[in-house]
C-alpha positions in Angstrom: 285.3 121.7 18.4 282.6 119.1 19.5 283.9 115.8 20.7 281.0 113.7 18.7 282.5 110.5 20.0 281.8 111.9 24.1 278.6 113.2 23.6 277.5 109.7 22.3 279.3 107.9 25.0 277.3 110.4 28.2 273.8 110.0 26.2 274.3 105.8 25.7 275.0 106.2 29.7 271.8 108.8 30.6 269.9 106.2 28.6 271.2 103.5 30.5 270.4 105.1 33.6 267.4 105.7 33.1 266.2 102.7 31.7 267.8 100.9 34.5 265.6 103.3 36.9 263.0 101.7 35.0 262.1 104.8 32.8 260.8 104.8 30.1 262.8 107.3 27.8 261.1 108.7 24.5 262.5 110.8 21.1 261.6 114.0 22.9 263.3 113.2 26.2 266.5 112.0 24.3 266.8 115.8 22.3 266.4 117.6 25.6 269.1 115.8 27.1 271.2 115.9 24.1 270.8 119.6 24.1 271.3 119.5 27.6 275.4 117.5 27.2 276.0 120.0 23.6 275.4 123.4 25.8 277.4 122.2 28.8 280.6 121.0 26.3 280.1 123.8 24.1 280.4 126.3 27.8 283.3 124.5 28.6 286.7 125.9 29.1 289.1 124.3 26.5 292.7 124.0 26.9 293.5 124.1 23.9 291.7 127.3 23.6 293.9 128.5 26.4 290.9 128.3 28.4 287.8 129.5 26.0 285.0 127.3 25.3 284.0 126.4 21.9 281.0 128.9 22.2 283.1 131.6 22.8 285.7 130.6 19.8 282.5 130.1 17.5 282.0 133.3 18.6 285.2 134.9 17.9 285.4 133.2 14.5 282.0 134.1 13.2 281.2 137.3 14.9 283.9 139.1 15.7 283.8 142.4 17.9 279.9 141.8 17.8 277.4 141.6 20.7 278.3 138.4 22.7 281.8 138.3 21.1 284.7 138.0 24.1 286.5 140.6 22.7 285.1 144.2 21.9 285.8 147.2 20.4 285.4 150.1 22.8 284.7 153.5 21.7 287.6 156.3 21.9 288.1 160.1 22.2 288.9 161.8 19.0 292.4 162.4 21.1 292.7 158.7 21.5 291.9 158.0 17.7 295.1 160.4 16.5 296.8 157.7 18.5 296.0 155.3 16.1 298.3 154.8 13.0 295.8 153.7 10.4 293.4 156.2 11.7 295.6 158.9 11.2 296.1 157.5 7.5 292.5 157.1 6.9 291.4 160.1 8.1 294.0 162.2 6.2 293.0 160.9 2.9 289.2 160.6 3.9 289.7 164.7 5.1 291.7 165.8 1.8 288.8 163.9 -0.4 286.1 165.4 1.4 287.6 169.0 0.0 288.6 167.8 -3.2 289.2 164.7 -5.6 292.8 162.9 -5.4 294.3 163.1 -9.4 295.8 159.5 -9.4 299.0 158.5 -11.5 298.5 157.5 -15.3 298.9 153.7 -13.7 295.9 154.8 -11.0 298.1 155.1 -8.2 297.8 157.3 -5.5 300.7 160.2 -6.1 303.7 160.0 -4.7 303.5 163.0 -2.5 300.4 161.7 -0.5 301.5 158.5 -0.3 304.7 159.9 1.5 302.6 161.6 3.9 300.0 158.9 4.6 303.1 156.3 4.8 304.7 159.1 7.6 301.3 158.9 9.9 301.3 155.0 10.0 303.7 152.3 11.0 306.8 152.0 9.6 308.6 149.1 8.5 312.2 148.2 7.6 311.4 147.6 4.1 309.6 150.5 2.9 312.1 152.9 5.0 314.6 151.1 2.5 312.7 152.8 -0.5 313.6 156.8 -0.8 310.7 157.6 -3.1 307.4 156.1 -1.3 305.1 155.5 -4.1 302.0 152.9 -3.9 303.1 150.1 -5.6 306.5 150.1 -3.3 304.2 151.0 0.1 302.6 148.4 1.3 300.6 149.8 3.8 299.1 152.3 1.5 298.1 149.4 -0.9 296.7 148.0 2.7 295.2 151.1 3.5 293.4 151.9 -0.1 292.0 148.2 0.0 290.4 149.0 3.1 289.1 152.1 2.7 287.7 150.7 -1.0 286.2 147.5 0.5 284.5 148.9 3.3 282.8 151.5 0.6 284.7 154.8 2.3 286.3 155.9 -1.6 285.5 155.4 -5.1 287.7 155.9 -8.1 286.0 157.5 -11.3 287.9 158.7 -14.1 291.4 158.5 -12.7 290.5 160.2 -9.7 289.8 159.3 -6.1 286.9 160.5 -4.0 284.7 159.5 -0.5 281.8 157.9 -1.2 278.0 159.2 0.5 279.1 156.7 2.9 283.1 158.1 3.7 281.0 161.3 4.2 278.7 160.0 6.4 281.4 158.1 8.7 284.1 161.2 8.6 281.7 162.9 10.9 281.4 159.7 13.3 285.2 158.5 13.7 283.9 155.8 16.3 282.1 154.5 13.8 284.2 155.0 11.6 286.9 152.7 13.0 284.7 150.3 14.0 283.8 149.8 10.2 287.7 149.3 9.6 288.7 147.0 12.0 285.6 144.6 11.2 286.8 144.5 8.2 290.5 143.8 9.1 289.2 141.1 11.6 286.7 139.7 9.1 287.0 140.0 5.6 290.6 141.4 5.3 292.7 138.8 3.2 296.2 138.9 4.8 297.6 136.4 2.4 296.9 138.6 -1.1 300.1 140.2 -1.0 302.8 137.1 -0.6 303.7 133.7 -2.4 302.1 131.0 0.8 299.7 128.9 -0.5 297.4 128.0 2.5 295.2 130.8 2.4 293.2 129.8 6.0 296.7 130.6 8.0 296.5 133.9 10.1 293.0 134.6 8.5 291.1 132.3 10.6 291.0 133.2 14.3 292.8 136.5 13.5 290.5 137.9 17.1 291.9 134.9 18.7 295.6 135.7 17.7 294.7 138.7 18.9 294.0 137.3 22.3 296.9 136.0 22.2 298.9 139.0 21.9 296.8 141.0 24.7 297.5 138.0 27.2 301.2 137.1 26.9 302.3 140.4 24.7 303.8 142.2 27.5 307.0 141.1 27.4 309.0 140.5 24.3 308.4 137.5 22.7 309.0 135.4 19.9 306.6 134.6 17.2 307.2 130.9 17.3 305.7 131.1 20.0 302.5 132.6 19.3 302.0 130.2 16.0 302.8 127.2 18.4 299.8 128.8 20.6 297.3 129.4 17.1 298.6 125.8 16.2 297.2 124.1 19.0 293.8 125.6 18.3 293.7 125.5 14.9 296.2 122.2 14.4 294.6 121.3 10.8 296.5 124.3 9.6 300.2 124.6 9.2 300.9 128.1 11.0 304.2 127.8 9.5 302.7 129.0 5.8 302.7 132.7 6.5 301.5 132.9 10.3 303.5 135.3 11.7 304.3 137.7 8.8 300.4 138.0 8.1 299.4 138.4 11.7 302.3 140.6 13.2 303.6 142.4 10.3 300.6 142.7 8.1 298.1 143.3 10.3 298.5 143.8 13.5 301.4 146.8 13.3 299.2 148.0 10.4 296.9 149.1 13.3 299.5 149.7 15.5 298.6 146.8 17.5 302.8 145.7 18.2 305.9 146.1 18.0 308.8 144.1 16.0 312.2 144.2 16.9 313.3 145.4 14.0 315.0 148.3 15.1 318.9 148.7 15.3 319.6 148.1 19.0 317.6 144.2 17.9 320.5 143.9 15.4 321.3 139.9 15.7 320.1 136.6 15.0 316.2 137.2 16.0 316.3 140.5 14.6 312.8 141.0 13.2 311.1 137.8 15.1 310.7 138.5 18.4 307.4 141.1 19.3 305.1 142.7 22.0 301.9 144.6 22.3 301.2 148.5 22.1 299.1 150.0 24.8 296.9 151.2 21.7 295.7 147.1 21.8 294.2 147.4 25.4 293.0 151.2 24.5 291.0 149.9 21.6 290.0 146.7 22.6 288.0 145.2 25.8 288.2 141.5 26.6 286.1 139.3 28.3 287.9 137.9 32.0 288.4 133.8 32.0 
């Protein structure tokens, strides 16, 4: 993200300068300056950022949704929440536990009638409408949704059953916080790639905020997804965003949340069925992003 080659270049030429003023130019004066050229590049709008500077992307990368961050979470109504597909999922399990433990499978999978329901409150997809008995293993967005909830320390399972944690508790009474909780996690830790065959692991988990971006700036319309991996690549061109990009992004995460839609209904029927997609109005009800 820093041009180390530039920054070189304009501190030989300040040097130069002021030498050729005739002054005389110490260790001390040299790090001032050079801090000086790094915090004017790194507050510089980059194209290839579509118009962020590298602060702000070292921000989005390493602190996402936190203080200083470009894009924020905003806090919502408990009416707004039920909007919310994978809200509605995690706070129908999270509700159930809290009056009694879940009796899983003898494989440990959530039953088959829960996962029906919890699979009904989310986002559906063409593949798991296929399946006529929704159990766990078949439903990917349960799997999603248990891995979640587990990994953010919301549920516990003990004995071959499932229960909240002191901490699912805690957050069932404060759904703001709640959600905030979950969608760090989905922005940060969440592994989009554990579910499919693509080697590159980096691919639609790095700059996952900054895909998100994306979608909020030119998701209005219906787009192709080309077109939003040709828009990571040029941020991120080390990666190939052909390894999985827009199946982890789009499918796997962002309509998890409820973020977009995919044409993958049967009025789309045709050769870009399934690859063409535009933002909810849930995405500008959630989030808050900073004006370029």
């Amino acid at each position: 993200m820093i041009d180390k080659n530039e920054i070189t270049c304009r501190l030989q030429e300040w040097i130069d300068q002021m030498e050729g003023n005739g002054k005389h130019v110490n260790l001390d004066d040299i790090n001032r300056h050079l801090g000086e050229i790094m915090h004017a590049q790194n507050a510089a709008p980059k194209p290839d950022f579509n118009g962020f500077s590298s602060e702000q992307m070292r921000q989005m990368l390493n602190r996402p949704l936190e203080v200083g961050c470009p894009v924020q979470l905003r806090r919502l109504t408990d009416e707004q929440m039920e909007r919310i597909p994978v809200m509605r999922q995690a706070l129908h399990l999270m509700n159930e536990l809290s009056e009694k433990e879940l009796k899983l499978t003898a494989h440990g999978y959530i039953p088959p009638k829960t996962v029906t329901e919890l699979y009904e409150l989310g986002s559906h997809s063409w593949s798991t409408d296929w399946y006529k008995q929704k159990s766990e293993p078949k439903t990917e967005e349960v799997q999603v949704l248990r891995v979640v909830l587990k990994e953010c320390g919301l549920i516990k399972t003990r004995i071959g059953k499932l229960s909240l944690t002191a901490k699912g508790k805690q957050l069932l009474a404060d759904h703001n916080e709640l959600m905030r909780t979950m969608i760090q996690f989905l922005f940060r830790n969440y592994n989009t790639g554990w579910l499919d065959l693509y080697e590159d692991n980096e691919v639609g988990n790095l700059g996952r905020l900054y895909s998100l971006w994306l979608l909020h700036h030119y998701g209005v319309d219906w787009r192709d997804t080309r077109f939003y991996a040709d828009e990571y690549s040029r941020a991120f061109p080390m990666l190939n965003a052909g390894h999985g990009y827009e199946y982890r992004v789009f499918n796997r995460l962002f309509r998890f949340i409820g973020l977009c839609e995919i044409n993958e209904s049967d009025e789309f029927k045709g050769k870009n069925w399934g690859k063409e997609v535009r933002k909810t109005e849930l995405l500008d009800m959630m989030f808050a992003f900073e004006k370029k």
